[in-house]
C-alpha positions as CSV (number, residue, x, y, z in Angstrom):
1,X,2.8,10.1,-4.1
2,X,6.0,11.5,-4.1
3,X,7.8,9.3,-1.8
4,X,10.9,7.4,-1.4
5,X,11.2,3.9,-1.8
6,X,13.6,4.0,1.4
7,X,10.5,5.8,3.1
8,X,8.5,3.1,2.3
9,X,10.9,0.8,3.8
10,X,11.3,2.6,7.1
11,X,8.4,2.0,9.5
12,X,7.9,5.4,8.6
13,X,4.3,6.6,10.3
14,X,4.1,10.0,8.6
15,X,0.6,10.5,6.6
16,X,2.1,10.6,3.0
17,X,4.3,7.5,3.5
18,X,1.5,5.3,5.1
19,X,-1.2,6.0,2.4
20,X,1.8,5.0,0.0
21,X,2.8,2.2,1.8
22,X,-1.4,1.4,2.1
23,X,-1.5,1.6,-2.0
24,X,1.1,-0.4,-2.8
25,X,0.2,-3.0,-0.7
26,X,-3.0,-3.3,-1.9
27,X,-1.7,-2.6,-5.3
28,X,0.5,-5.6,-5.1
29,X,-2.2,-8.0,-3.1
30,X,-5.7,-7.6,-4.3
31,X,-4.6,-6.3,-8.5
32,X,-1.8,-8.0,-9.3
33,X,-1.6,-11.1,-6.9
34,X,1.3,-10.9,-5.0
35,X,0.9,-12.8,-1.7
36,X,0.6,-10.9,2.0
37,X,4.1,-12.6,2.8
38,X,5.7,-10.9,-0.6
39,X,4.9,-8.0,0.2
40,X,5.4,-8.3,4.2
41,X,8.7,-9.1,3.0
42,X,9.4,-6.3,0.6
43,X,8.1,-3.6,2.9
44,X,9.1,-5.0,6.1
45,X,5.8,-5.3,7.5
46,X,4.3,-7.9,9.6
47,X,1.5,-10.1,8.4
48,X,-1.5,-8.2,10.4
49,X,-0.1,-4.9,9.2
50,X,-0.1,-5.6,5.6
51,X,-3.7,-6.8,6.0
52,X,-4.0,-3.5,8.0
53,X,-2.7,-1.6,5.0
54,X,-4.3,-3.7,2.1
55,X,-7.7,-2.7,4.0
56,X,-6.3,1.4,4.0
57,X,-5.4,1.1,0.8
58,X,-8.6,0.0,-0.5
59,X,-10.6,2.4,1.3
60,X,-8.1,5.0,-0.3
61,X,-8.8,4.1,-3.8
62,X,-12.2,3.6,-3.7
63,X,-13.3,6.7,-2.2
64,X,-10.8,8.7,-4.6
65,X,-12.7,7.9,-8.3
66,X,-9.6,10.1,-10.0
67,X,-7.0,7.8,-8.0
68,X,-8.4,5.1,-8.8
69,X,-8.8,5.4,-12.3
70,X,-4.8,6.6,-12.2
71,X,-4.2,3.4,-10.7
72,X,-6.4,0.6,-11.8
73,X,-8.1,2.0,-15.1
């Protein structure tokens, strides 16, 4: 995605960092079982908004099949 891990820290709302920020938090929750409060923690996030972005990120990677297979696969 191209994006900075202090992006992704920042609260940052721009397009690119948000569908990064979306990934990895459903990267890190629903494949690899990290809890909601890890990665609220790591990305500064509160509790809704990481189920906020676990829901985006899911939505992301299932209706991008080359993504997903990048990712998951």
């Amino acid at each position: 995605m191209q994006v900075e891990v202090s992006d992704l820290l920042s609260g940052s709302r721009r397009d690119k960092v948000s569908m990064a920020r979306a990934l990895v938090s459903y990267l890190a929750v629903r494949e690899m079982g990290y809890s909601g409060v890890e990665v609220s923690r790591t990305l500064k996030l509160s509790g809704p908004g990481v189920t906020k972005c676990v829901e985006k990120g899911k939505n992301i990677i299932f209706n991008d099949e080359n993504l997903r297979n990048k990712l998951i696969n």
